[in-house]
C-alpha positions in Angstrom: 10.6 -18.5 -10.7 13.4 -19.8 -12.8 17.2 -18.6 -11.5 16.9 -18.6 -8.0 19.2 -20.1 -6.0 18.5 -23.3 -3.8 18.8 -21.0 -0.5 16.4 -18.5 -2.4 13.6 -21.2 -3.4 14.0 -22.6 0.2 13.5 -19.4 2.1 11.0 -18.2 -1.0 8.9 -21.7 0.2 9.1 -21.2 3.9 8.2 -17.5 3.3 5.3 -17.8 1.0 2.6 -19.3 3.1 3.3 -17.0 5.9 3.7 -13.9 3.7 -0.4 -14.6 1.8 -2.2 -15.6 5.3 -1.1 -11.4 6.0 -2.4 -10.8 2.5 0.6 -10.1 0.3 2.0 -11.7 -2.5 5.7 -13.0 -2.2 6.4 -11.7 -5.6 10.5 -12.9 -5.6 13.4 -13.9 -3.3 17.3 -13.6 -3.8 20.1 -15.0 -1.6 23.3 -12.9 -3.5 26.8 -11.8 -2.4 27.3 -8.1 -2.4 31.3 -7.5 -1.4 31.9 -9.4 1.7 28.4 -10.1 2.8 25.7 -12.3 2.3 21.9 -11.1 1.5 18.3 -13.2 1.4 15.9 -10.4 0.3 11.9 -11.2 -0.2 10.1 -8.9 -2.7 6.1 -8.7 -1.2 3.2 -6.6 -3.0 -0.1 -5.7 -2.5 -3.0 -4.0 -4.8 -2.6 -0.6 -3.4 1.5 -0.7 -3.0 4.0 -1.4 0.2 4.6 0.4 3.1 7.5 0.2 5.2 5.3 -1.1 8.3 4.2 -3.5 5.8 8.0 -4.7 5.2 8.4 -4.6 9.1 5.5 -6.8 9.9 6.6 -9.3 7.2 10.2 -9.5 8.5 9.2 -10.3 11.8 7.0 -13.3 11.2 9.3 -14.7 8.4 12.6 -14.1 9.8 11.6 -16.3 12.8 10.0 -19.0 10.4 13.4 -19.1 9.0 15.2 -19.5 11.9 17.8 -22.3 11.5 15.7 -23.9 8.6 17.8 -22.9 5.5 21.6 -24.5 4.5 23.3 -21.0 4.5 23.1 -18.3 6.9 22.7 -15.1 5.5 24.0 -12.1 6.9 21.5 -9.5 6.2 17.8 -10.2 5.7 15.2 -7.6 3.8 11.9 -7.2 3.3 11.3 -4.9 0.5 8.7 -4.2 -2.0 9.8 -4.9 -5.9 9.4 -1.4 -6.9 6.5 0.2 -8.7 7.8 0.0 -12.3 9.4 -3.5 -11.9 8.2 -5.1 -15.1 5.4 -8.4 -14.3 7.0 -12.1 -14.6 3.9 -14.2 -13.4 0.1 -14.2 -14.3 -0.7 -12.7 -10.7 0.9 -9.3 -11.6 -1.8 -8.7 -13.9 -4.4 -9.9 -11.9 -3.0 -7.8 -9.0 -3.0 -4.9 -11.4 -6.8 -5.7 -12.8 -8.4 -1.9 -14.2 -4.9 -0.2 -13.7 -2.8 1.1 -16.3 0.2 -0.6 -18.3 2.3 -0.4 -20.6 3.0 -3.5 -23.0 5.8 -4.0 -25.5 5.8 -6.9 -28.0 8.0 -9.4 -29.6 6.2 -8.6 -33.1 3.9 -5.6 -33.8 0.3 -6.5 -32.5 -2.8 -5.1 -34.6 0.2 -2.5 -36.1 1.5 -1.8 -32.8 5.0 -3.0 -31.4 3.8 -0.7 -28.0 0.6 0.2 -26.2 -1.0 1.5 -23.4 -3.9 0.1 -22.2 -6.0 -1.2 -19.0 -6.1 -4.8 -18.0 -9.5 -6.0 -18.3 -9.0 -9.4 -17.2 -6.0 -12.0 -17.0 -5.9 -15.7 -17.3 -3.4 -18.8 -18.1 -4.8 -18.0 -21.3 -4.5 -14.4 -22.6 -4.6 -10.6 -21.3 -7.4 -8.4 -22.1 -6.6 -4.7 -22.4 -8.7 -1.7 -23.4 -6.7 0.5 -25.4 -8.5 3.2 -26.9 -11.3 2.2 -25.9 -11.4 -1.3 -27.4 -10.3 -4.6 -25.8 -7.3 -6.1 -26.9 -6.7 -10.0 -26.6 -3.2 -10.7 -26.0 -1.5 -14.4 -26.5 1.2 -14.5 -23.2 4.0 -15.4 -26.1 3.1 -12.3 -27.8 4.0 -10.0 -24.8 8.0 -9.0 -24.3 7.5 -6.6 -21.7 4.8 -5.4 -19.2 4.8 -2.7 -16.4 3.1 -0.6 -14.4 2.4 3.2 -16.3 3.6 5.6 -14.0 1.9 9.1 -14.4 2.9 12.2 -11.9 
């Protein structure tokens, strides 16, 4: 992913081997400042969502994969999940996400529509397939400004 660090692409290649043979997806890392300390977080997900034990488990094997193998030494180190309405970045978000609901904003309106609702169908380097209203939608990648999760309570 474009913008991270050297320590964060470092740790984020370390980390993402061990982090998919325990069948998550190391969806981001960020080595940041926050007042006087220093913070390597990795962002995992799952089909289904993360669960704290989930977190635990994947701290445990990566922090010790880390061990002495990055230039900086953070202070703190988290395992957290990216949040449920975190907006996609990367072609495996949508496949994670296949027959759930999203919601999709575009750069220019798309058959009318500038924002729709609709399920992912399928996903590929190519194009997204949605059904909204009941009709699938193919969707160019350049077309798509925004894409997240629909969140219903």
């Amino acid at each position: 992913m474009a913008g991270r660090s050297k320590v964060a692409q470092d740790a984020f290649d370390i980390a993402e081997p061990i982090v998919k043979s325990m069948g998550f997806d190391l969806v981001d890392c960020e080595y940041k400042k926050e007042g006087q300390y220093y913070f390597l977080r990795l962002f995992i997900d799952k089909r289904g969502g993360i669960s704290i034990e989930d977190c635990e488990a994947v701290s445990r094997e990566v922090d010790s994969a880390l061990e002495g193998k990055l230039h900086a030494d953070p202070d703190y180190f988290e395992v957290s999940s990216p949040g449920a309405t975190r907006p996609f970045s990367s072609l495996s978000d949508y496949v994670r996400h296949l027959d759930e609901e999203i919601e999709v904003s575009f750069f220019s309106p798309v058959q009318g529509q500038k924002h729709v609702e609709g399920i992912i169908k399928s996903a590929d380097e190519e194009k997204l397939v949605l059904a909204v209203n009941g009709e699938d939608w193919e969707i160019e990648w350049p077309q798509i400004a925004k894409a997240q999760r629909t969140i219903r309570f």
